[in-house]
KOLLO-968042 format. One record per residue (C-alpha): residue in three letters; chain; y, z, x. Coordinates in steps of 0.02 Angstrom, whole numbers. Each point is the difference from the previous one (the first is absolute). Layout:
<sefis>
  res  chain      py      pz      px
  ALA      A       Y       Z       X
...
</sefis>
This chain:
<sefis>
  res  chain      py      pz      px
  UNK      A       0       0       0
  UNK      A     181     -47      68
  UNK      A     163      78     -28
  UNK      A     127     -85     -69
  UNK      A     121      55     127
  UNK      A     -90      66     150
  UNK      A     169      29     105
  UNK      A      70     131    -142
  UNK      A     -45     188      59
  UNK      A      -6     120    -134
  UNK      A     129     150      35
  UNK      A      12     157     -93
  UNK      A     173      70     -31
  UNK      A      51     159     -30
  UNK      A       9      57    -189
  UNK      A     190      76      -9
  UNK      A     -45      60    -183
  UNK      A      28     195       9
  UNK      A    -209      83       6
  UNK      A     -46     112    -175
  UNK      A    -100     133      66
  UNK      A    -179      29     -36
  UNK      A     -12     138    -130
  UNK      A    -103     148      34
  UNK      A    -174      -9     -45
  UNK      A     -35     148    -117
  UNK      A      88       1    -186
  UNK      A      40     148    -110
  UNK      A     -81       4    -192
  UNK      A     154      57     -60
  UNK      A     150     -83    -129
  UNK      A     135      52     121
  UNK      A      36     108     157
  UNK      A    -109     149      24
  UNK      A      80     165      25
  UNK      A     -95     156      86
  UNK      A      40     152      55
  UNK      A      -7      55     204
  UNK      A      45     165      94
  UNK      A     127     -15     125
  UNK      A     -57     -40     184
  UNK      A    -171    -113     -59
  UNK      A      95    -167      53
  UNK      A    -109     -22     138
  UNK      A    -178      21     -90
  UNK      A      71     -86    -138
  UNK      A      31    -132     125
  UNK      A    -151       1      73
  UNK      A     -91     -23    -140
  UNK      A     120    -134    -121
  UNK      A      22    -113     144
  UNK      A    -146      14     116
  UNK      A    -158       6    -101
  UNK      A      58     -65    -179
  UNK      A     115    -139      96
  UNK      A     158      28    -106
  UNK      A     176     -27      80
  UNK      A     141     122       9
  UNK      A     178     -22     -34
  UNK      A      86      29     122
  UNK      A     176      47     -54
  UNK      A     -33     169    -106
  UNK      A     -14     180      42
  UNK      A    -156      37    -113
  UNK      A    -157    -102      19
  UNK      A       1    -165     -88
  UNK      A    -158    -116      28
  UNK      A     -14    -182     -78
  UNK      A    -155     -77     -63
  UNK      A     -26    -171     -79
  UNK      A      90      30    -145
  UNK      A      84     175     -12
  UNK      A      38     145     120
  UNK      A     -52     188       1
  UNK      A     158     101       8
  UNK      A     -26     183      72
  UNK      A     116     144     -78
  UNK      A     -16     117     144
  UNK      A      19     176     -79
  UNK      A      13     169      70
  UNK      A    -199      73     -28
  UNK      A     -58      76    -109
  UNK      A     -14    -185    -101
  UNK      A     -34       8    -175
  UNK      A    -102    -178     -67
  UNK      A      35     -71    -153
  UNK      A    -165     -95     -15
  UNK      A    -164      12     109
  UNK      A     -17    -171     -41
  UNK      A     -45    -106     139
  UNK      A      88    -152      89
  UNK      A     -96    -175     -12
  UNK      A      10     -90     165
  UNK      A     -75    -164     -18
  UNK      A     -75     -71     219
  UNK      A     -83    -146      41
  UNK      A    -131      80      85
  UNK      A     -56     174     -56
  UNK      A    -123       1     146
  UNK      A     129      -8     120
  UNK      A      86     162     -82
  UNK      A    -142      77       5
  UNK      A     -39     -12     187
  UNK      A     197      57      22
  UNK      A     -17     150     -87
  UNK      A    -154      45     105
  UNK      A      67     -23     143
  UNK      A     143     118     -38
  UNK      A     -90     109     -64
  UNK      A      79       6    -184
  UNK      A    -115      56    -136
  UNK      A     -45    -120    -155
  UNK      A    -108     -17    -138
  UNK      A     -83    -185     -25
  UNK      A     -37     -29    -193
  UNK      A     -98    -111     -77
  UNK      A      71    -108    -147
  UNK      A     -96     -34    -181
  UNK      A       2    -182      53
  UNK      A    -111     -94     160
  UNK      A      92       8     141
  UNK      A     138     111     -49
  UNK      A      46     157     127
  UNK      A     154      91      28
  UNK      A      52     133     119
  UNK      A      84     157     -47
  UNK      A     105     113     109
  UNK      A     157      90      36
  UNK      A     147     -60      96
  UNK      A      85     121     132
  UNK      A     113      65    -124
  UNK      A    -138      30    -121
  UNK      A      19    -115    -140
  UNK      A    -182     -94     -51
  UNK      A     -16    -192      41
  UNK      A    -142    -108     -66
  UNK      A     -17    -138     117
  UNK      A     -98    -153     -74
  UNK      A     -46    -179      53
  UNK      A     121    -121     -43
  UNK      A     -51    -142    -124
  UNK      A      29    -170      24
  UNK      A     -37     -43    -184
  UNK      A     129      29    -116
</sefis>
């Protein structure tokens, strides 16, 4: 096969279009925001575990801990303890691979319960955060 033109060379430019960001790869199963109380100096576990094993991103450009997922953020009301809860309800984090959480948490040594859904193939893992609010972590479906 012969090219039409075999003296053209193919160059790539440089796309000058600004670059959207990749989105983090867990989501909240929330309608909105998520608000949860923290005591005062658990930044750093909070941290720790948002942002290192569940992979969400924190903003910057606040004084209390903010952390972005796909499609809302968990806002932290840090408090002076004793913390009263409203609810004992826990937060639904959505990951791509529940596995990979899993073998996190082991290795830093944070304690978890693994259910078993009613349906094949359906798990979830139950804990609570550093400041001691319950999260249900669960494996993301692509189907919706």
């Amino acid at each position: 096969m012969e090219l039409d033109h075999p003296d053209t060379i193919f160059r790539r430019e440089v796309d000058q279009r600004l670059r959207i960001p990749e989105p983090p790869p867990v989501r909240l199963v929330t309608i909105d925001d998520a608000h949860l109380p923290a005591a005062a100096g658990s930044e750093c576990e909070l941290d720790s575990f948002y942002v290192d094993i569940l992979r969400f991103e924190r903003e910057p450009d606040f004084d209390f801990p903010i952390y972005r997922s796909e499609n809302f953020r968990v806002v932290f009301d840090v408090l002076e303890p004793p913390i009263e809860r409203e609810t004992f309800r826990p937060l639904g984090i959505e990951v791509p691979s529940l596995d990979e959480i899993e073998q996190k948490l082991l290795v830093a040594e944070i304690k978890y319960v693994r259910q078993r859904g009613l349906m094949p193939g359906q798990a979830s893992i139950l804990l609570r955060d550093p400041a001691g609010n319950w999260v249900q972590i669960e494996l993301r479906s692509e189907l919706r």
